[in-house]
N, CA, C, O and CB atoms as a CASP TS submission, in Angstrom:
PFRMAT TS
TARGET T0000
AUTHOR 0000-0000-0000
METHOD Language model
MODEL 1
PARENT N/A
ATOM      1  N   UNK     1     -62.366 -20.339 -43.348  1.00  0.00           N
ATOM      2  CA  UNK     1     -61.943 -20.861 -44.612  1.00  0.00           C
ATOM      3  C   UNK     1     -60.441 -20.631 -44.767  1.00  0.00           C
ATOM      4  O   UNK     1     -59.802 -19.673 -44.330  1.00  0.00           O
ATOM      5  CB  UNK     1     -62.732 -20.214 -45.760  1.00  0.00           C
ATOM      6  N   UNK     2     -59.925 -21.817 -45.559  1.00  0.00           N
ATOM      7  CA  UNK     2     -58.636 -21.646 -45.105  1.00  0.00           C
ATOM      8  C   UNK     2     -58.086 -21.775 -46.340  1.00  0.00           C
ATOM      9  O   UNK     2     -58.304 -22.859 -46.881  1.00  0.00           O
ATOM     10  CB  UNK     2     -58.113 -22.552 -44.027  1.00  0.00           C
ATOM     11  N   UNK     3     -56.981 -20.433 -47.367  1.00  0.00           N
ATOM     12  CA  UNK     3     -56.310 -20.009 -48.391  1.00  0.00           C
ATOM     13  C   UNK     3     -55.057 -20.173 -48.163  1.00  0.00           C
ATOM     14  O   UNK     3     -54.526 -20.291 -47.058  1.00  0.00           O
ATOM     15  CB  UNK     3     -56.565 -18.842 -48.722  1.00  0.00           C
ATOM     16  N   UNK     4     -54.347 -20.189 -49.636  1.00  0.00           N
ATOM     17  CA  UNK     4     -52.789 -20.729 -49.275  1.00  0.00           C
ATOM     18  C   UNK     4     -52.225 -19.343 -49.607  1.00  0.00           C
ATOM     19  O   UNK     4     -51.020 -19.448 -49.837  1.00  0.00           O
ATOM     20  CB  UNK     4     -52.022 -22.206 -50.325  1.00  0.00           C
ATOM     21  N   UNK     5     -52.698 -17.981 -49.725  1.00  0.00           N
ATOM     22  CA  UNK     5     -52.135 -16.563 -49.249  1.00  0.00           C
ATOM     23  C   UNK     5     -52.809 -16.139 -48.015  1.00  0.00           C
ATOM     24  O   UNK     5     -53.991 -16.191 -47.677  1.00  0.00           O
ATOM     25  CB  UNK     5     -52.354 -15.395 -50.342  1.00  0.00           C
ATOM     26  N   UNK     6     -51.622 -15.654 -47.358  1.00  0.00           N
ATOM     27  CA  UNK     6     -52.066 -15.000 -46.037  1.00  0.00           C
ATOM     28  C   UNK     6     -52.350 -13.638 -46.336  1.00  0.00           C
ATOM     29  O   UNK     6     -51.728 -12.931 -47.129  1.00  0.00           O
ATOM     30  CB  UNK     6     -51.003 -15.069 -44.881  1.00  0.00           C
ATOM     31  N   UNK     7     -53.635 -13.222 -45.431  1.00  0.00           N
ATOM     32  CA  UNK     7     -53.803 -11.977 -45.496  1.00  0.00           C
ATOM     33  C   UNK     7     -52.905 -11.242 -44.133  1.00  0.00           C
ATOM     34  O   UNK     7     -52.293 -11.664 -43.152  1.00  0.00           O
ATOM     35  CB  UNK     7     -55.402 -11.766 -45.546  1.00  0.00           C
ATOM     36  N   UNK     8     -53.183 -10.133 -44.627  1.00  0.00           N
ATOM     37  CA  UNK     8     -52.226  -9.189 -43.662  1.00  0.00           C
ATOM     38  C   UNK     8     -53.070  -7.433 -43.856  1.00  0.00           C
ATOM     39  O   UNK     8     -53.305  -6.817 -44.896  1.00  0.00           O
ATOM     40  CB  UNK     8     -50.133  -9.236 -44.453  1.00  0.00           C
ATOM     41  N   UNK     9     -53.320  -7.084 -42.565  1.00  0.00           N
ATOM     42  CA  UNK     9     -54.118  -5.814 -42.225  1.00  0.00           C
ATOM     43  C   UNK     9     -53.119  -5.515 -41.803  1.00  0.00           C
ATOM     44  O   UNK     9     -52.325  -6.251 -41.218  1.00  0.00           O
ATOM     45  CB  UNK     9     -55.365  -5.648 -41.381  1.00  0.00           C
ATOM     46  N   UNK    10     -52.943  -3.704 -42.181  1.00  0.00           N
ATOM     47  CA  UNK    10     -52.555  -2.234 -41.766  1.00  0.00           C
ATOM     48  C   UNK    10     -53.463  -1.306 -41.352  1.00  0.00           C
ATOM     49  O   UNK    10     -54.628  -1.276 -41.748  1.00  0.00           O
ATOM     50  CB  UNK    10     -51.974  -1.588 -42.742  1.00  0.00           C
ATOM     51  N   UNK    11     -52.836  -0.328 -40.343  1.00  0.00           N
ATOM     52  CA  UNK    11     -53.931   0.862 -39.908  1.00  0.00           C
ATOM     53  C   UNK    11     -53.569   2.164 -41.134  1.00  0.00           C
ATOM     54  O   UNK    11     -52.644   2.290 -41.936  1.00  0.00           O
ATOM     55  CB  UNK    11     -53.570   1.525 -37.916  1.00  0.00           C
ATOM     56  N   UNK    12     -54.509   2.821 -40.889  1.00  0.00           N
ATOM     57  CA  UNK    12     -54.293   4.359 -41.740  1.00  0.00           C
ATOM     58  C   UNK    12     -55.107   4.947 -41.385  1.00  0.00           C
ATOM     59  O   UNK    12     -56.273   4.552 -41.358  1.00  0.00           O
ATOM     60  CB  UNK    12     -54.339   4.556 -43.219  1.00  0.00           C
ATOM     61  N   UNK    13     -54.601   6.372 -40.908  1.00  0.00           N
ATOM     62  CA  UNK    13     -55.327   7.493 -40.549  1.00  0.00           C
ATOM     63  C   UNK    13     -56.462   7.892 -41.437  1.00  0.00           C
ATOM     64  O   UNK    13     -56.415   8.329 -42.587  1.00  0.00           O
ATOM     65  CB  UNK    13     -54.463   8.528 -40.438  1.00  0.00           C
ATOM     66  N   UNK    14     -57.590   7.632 -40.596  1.00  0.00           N
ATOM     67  CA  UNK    14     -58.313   8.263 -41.528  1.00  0.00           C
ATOM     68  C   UNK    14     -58.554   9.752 -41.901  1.00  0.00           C
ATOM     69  O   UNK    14     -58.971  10.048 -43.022  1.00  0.00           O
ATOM     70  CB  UNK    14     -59.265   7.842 -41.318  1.00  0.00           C
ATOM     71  N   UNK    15     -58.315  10.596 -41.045  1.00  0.00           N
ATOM     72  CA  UNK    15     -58.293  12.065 -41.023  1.00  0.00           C
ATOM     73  C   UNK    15     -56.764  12.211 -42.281  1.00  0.00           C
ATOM     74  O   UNK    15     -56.801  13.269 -42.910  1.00  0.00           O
ATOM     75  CB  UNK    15     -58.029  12.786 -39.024  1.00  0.00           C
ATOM     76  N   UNK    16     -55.881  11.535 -42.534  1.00  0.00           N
ATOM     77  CA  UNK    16     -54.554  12.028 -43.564  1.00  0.00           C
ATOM     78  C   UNK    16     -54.388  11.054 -44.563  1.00  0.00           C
ATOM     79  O   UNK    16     -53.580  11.252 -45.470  1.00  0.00           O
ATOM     80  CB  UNK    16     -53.018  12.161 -42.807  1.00  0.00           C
ATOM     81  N   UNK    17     -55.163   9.862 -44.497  1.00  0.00           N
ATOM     82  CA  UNK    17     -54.544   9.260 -44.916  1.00  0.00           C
ATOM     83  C   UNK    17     -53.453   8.434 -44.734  1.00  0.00           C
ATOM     84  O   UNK    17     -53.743   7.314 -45.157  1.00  0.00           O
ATOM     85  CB  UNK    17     -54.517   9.696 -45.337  1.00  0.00           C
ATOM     86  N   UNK    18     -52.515   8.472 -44.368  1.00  0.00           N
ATOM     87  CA  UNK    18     -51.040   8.187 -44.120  1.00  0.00           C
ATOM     88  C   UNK    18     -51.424   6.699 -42.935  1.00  0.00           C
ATOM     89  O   UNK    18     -52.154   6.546 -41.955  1.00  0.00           O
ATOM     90  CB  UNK    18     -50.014   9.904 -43.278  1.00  0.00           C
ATOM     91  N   UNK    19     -50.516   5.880 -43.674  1.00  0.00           N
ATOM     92  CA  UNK    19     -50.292   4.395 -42.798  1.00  0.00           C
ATOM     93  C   UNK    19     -49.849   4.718 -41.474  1.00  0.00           C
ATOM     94  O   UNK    19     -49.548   5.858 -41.122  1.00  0.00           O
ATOM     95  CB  UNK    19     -49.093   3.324 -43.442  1.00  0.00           C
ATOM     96  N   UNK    20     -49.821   3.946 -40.921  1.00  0.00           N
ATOM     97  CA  UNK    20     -49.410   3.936 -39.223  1.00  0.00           C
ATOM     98  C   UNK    20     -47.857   2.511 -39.422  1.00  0.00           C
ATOM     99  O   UNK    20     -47.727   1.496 -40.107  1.00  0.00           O
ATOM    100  CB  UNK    20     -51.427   3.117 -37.817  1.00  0.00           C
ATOM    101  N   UNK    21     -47.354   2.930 -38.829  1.00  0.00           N
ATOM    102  CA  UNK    21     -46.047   2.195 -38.524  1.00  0.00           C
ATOM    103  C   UNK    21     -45.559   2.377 -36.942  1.00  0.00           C
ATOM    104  O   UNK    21     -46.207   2.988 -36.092  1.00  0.00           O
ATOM    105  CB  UNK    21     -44.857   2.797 -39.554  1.00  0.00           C
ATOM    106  N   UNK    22     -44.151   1.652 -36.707  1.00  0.00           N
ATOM    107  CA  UNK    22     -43.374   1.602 -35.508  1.00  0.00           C
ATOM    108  C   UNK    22     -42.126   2.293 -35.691  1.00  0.00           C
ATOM    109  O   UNK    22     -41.251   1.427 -35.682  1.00  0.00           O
ATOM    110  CB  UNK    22     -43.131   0.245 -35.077  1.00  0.00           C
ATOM    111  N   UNK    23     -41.725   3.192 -35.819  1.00  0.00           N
ATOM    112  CA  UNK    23     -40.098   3.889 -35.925  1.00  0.00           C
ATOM    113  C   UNK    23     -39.287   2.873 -35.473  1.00  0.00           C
ATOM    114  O   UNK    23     -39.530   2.157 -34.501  1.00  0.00           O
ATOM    115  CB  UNK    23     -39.732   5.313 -34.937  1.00  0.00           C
ATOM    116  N   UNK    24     -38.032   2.802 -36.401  1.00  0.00           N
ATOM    117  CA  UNK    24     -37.088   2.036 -35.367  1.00  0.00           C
ATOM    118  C   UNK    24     -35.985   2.618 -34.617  1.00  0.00           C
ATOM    119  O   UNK    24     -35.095   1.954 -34.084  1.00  0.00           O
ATOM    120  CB  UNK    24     -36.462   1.034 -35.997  1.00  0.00           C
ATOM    121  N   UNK    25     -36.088   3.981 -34.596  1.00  0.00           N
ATOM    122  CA  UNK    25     -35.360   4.572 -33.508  1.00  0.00           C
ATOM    123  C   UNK    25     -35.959   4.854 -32.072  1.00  0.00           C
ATOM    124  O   UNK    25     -35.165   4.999 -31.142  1.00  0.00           O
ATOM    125  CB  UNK    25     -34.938   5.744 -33.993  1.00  0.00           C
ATOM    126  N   UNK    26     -37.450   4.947 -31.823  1.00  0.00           N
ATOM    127  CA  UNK    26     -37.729   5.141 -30.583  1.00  0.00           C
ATOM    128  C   UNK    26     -39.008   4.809 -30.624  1.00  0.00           C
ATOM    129  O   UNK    26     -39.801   5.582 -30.086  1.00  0.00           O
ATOM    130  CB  UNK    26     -37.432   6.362 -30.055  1.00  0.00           C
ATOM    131  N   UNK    27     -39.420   3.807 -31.154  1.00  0.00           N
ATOM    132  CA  UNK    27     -40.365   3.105 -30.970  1.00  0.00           C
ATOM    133  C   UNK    27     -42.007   3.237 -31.221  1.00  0.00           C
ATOM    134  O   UNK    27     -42.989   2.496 -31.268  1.00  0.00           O
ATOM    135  CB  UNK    27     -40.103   2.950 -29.985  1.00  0.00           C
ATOM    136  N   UNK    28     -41.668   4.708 -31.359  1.00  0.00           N
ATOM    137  CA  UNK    28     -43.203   5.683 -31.341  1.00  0.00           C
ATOM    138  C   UNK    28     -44.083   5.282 -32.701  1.00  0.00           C
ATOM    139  O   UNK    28     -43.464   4.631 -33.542  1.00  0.00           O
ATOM    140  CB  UNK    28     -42.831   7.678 -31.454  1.00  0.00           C
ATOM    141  N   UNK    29     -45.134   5.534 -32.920  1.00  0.00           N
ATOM    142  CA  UNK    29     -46.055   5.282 -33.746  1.00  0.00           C
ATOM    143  C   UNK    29     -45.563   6.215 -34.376  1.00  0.00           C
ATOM    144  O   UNK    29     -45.156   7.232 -33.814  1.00  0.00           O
ATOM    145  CB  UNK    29     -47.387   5.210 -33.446  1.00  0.00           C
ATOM    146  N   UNK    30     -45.508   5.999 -35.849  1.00  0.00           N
ATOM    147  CA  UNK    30     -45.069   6.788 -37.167  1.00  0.00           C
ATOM    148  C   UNK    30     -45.919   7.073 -38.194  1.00  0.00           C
ATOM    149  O   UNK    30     -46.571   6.053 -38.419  1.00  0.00           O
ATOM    150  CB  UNK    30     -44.107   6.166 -37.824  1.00  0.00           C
ATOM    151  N   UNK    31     -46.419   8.487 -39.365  1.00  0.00           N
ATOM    152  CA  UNK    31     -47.069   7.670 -40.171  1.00  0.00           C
ATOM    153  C   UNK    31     -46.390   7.951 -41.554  1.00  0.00           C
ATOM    154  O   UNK    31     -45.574   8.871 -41.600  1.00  0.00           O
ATOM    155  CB  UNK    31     -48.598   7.897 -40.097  1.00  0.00           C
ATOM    156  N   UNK    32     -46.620   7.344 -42.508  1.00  0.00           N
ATOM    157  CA  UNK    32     -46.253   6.977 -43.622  1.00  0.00           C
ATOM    158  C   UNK    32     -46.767   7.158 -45.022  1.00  0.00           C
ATOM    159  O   UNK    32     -47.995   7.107 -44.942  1.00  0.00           O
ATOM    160  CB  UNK    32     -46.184   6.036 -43.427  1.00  0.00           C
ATOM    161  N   UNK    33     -46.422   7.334 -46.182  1.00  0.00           N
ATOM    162  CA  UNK    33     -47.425   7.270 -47.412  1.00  0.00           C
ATOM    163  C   UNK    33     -47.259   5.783 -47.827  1.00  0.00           C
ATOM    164  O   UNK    33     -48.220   5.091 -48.161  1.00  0.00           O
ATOM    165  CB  UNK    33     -47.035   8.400 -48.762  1.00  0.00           C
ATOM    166  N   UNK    34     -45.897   5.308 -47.782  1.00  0.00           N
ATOM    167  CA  UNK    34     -45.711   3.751 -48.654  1.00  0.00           C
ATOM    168  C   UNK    34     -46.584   2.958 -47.152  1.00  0.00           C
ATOM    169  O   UNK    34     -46.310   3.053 -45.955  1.00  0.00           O
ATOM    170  CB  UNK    34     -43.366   3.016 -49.084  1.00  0.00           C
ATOM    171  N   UNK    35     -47.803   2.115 -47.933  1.00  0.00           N
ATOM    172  CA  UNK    35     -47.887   0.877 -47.117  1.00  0.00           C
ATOM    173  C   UNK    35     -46.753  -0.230 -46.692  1.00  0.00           C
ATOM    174  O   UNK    35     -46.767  -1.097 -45.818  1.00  0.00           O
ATOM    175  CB  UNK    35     -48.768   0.214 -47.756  1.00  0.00           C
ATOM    176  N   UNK    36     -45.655   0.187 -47.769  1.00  0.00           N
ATOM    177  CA  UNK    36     -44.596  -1.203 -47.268  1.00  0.00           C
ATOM    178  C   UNK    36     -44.313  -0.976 -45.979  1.00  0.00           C
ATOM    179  O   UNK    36     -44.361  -2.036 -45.355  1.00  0.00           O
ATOM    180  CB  UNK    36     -43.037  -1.403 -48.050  1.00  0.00           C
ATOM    181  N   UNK    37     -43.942   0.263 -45.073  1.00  0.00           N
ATOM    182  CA  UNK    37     -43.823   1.151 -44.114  1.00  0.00           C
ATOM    183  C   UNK    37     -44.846   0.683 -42.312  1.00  0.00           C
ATOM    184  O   UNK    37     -44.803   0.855 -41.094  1.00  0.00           O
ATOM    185  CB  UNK    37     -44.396   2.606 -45.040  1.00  0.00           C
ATOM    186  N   UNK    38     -45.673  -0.004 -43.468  1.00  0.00           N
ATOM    187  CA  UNK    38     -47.020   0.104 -42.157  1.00  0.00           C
ATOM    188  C   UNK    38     -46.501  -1.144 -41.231  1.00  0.00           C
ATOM    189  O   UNK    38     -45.642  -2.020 -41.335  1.00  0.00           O
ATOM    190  CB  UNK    38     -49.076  -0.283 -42.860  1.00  0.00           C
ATOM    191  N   UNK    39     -47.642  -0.692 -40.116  1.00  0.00           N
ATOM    192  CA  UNK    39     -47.348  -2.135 -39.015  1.00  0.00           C
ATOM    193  C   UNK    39     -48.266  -2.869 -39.051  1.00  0.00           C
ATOM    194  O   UNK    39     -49.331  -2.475 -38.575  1.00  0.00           O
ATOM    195  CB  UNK    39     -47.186  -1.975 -37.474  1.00  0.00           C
ATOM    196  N   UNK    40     -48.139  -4.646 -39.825  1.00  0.00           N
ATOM    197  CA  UNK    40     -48.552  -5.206 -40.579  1.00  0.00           C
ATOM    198  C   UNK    40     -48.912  -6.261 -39.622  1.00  0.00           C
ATOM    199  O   UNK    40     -48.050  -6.970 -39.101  1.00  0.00           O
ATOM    200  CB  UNK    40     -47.816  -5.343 -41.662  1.00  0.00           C
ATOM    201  N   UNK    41     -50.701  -6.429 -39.277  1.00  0.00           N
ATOM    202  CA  UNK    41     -50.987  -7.949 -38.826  1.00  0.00           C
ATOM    203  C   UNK    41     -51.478  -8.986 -39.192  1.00  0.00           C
ATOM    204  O   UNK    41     -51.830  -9.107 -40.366  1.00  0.00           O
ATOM    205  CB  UNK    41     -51.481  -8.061 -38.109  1.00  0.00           C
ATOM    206  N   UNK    42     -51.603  -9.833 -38.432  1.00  0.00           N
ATOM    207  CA  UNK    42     -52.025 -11.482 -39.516  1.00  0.00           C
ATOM    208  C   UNK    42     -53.139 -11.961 -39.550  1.00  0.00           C
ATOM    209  O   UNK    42     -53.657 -12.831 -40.249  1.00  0.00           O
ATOM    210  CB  UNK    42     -51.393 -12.856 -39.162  1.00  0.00           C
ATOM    211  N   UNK    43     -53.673 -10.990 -38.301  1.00  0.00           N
ATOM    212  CA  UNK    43     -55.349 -11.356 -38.414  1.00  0.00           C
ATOM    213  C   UNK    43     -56.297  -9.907 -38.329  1.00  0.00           C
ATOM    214  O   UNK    43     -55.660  -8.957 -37.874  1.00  0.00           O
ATOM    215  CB  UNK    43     -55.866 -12.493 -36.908  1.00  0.00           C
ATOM    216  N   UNK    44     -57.207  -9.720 -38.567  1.00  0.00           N
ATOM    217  CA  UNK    44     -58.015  -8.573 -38.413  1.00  0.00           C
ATOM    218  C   UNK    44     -58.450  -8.322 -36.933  1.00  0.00           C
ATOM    219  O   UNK    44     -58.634  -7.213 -36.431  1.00  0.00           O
ATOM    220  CB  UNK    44     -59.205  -8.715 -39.299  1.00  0.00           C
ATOM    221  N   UNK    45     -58.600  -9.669 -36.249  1.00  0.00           N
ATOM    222  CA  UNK    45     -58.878  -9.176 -34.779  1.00  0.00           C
ATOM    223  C   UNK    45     -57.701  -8.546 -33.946  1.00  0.00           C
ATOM    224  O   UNK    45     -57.906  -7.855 -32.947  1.00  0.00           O
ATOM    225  CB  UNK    45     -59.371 -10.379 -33.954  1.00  0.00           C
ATOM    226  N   UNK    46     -56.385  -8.856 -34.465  1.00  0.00           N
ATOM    227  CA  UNK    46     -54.991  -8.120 -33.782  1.00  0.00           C
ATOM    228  C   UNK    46     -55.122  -6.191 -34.345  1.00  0.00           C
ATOM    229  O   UNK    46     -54.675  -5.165 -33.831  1.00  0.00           O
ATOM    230  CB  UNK    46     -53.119  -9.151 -34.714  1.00  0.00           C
ATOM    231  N   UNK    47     -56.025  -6.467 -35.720  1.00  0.00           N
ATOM    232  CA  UNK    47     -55.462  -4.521 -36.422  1.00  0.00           C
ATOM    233  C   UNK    47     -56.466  -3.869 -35.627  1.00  0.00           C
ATOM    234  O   UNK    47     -56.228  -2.823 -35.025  1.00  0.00           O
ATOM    235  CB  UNK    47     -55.767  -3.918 -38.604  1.00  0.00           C
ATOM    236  N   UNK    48     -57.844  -4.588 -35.598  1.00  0.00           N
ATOM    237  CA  UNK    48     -59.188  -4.439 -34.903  1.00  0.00           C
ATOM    238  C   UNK    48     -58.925  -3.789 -33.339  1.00  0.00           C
ATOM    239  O   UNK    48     -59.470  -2.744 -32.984  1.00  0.00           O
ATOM    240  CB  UNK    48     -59.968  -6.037 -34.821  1.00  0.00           C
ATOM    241  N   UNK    49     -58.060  -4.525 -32.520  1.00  0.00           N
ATOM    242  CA  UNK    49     -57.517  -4.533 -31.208  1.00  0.00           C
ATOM    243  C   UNK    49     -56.882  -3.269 -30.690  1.00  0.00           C
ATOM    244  O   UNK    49     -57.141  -2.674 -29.644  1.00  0.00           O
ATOM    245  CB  UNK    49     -56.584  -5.544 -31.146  1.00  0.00           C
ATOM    246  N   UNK    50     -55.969  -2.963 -31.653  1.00  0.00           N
ATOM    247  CA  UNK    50     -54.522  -2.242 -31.859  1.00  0.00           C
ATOM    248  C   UNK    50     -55.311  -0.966 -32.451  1.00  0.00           C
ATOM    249  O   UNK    50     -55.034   0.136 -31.977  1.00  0.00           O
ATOM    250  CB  UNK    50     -53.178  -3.116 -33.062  1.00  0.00           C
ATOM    251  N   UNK    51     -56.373  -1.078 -33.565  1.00  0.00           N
ATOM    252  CA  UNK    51     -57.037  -0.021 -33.848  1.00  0.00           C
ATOM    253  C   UNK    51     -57.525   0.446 -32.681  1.00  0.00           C
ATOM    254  O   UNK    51     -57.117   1.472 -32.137  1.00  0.00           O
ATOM    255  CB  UNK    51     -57.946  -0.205 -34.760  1.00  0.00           C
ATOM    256  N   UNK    52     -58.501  -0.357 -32.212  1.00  0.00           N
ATOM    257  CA  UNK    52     -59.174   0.555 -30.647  1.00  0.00           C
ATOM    258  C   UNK    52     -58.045   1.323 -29.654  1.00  0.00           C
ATOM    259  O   UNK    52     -58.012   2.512 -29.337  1.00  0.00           O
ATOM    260  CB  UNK    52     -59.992  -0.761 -29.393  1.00  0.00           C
ATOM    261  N   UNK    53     -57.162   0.262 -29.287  1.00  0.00           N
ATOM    262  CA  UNK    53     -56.319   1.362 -28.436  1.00  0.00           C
ATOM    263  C   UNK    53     -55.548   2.526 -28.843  1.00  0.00           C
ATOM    264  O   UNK    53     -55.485   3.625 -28.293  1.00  0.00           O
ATOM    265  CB  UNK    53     -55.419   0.776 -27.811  1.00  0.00           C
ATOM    266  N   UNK    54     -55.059   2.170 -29.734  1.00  0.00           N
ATOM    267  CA  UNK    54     -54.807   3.725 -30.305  1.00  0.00           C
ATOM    268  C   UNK    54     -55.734   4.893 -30.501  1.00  0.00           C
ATOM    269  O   UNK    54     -55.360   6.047 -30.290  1.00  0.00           O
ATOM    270  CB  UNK    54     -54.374   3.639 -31.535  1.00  0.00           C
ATOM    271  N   UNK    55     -56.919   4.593 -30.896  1.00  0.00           N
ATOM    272  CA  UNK    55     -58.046   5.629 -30.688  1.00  0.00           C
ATOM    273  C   UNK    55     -58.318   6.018 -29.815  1.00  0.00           C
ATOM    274  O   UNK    55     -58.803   7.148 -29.874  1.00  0.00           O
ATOM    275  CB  UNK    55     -59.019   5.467 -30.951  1.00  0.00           C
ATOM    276  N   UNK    56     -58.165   5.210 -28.132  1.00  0.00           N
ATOM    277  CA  UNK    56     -58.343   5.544 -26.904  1.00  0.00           C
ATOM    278  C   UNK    56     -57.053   6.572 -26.472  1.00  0.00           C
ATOM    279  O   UNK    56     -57.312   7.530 -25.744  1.00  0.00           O
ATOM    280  CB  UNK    56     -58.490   4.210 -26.082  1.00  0.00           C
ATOM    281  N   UNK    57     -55.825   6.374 -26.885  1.00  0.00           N
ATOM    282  CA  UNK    57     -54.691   7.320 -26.639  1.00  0.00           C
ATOM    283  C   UNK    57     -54.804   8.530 -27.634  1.00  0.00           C
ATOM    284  O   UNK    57     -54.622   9.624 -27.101  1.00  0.00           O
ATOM    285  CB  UNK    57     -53.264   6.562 -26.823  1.00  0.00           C
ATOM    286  N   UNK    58     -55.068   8.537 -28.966  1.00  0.00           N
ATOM    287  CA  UNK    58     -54.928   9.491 -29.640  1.00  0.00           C
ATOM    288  C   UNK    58     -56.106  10.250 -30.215  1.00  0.00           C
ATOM    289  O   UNK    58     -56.040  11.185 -31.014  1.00  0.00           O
ATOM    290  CB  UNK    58     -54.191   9.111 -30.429  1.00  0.00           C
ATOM    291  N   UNK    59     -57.419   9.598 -29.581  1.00  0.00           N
ATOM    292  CA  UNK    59     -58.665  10.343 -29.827  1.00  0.00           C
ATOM    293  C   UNK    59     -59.338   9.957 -31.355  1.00  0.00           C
ATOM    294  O   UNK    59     -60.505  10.222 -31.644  1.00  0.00           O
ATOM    295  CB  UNK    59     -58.290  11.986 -29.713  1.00  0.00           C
ATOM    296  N   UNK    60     -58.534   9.392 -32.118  1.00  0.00           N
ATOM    297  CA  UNK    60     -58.770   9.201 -33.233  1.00  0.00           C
ATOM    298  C   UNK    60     -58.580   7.647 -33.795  1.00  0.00           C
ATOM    299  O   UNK    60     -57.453   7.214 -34.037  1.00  0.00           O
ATOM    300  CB  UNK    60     -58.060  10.135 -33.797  1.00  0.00           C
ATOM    301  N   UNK    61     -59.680   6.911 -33.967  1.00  0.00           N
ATOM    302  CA  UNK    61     -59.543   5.194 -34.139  1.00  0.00           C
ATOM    303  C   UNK    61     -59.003   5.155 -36.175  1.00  0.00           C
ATOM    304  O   UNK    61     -59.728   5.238 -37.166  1.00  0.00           O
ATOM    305  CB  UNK    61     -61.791   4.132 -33.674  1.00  0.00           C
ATOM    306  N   UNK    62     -57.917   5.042 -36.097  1.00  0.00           N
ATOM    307  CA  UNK    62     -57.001   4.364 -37.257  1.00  0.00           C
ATOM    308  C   UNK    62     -58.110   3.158 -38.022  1.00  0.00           C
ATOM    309  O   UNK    62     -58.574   2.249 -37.334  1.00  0.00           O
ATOM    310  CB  UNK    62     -55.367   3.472 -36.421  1.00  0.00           C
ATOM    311  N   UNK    63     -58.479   3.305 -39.639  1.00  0.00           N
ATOM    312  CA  UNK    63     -58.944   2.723 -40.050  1.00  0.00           C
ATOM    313  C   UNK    63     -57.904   1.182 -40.136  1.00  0.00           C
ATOM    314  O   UNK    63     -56.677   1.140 -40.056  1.00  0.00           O
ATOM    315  CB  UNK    63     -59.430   3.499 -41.008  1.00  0.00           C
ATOM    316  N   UNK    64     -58.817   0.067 -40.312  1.00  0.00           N
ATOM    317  CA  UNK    64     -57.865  -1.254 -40.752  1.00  0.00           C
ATOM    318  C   UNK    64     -58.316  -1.944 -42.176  1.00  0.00           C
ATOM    319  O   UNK    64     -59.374  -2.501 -42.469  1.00  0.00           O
ATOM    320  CB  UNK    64     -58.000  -2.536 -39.501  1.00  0.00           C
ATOM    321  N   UNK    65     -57.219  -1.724 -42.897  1.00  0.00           N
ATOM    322  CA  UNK    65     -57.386  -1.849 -44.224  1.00  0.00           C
ATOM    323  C   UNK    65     -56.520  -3.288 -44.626  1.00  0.00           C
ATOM    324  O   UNK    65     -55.312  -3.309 -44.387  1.00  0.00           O
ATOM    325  CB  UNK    65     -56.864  -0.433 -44.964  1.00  0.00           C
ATOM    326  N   UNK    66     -57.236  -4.577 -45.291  1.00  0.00           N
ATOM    327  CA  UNK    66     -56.511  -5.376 -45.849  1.00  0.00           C
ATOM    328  C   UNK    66     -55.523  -5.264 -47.112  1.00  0.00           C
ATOM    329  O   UNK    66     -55.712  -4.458 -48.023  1.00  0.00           O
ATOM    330  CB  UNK    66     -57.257  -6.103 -45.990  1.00  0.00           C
ATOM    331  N   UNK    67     -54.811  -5.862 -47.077  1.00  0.00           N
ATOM    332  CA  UNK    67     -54.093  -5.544 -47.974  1.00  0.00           C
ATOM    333  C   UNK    67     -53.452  -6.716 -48.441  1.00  0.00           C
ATOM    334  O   UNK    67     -52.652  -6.651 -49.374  1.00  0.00           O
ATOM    335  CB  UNK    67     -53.333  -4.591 -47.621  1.00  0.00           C
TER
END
């Protein structure tokens, strides 16, 4: 179904709370309290994706929250 607002999914720790972002000094996964902060995708199967691998590196799968 197709809306004239785009949605857009962010990750957030579920163990802190705190958004997940990209630093722009060295690239590393960051986390955050402001969602403006987060690393923002356009479909749920990209946060879905990006959620799994990060859980595979950090032991812990990042919830994906619309927003």
């Amino acid at each position: 179904m197709f809306t004239q607002y785009a949605e857009r999914y962010v990750l957030r720790n579920a163990s802190s709370g705190l958004y997940l972002g990209i630093s722009a000094l060295d690239q590393t996964i960051q986390t955050d309290e402001k969602v403006s902060s987060a690393w923002a995708f356009h479909t749920h199967d990209a946060a879905v994706t990006h959620a799994r691998w990060i859980g595979q590196v950090h032991g812990e799968i990042p919830e994906v929250v619309r927003i």
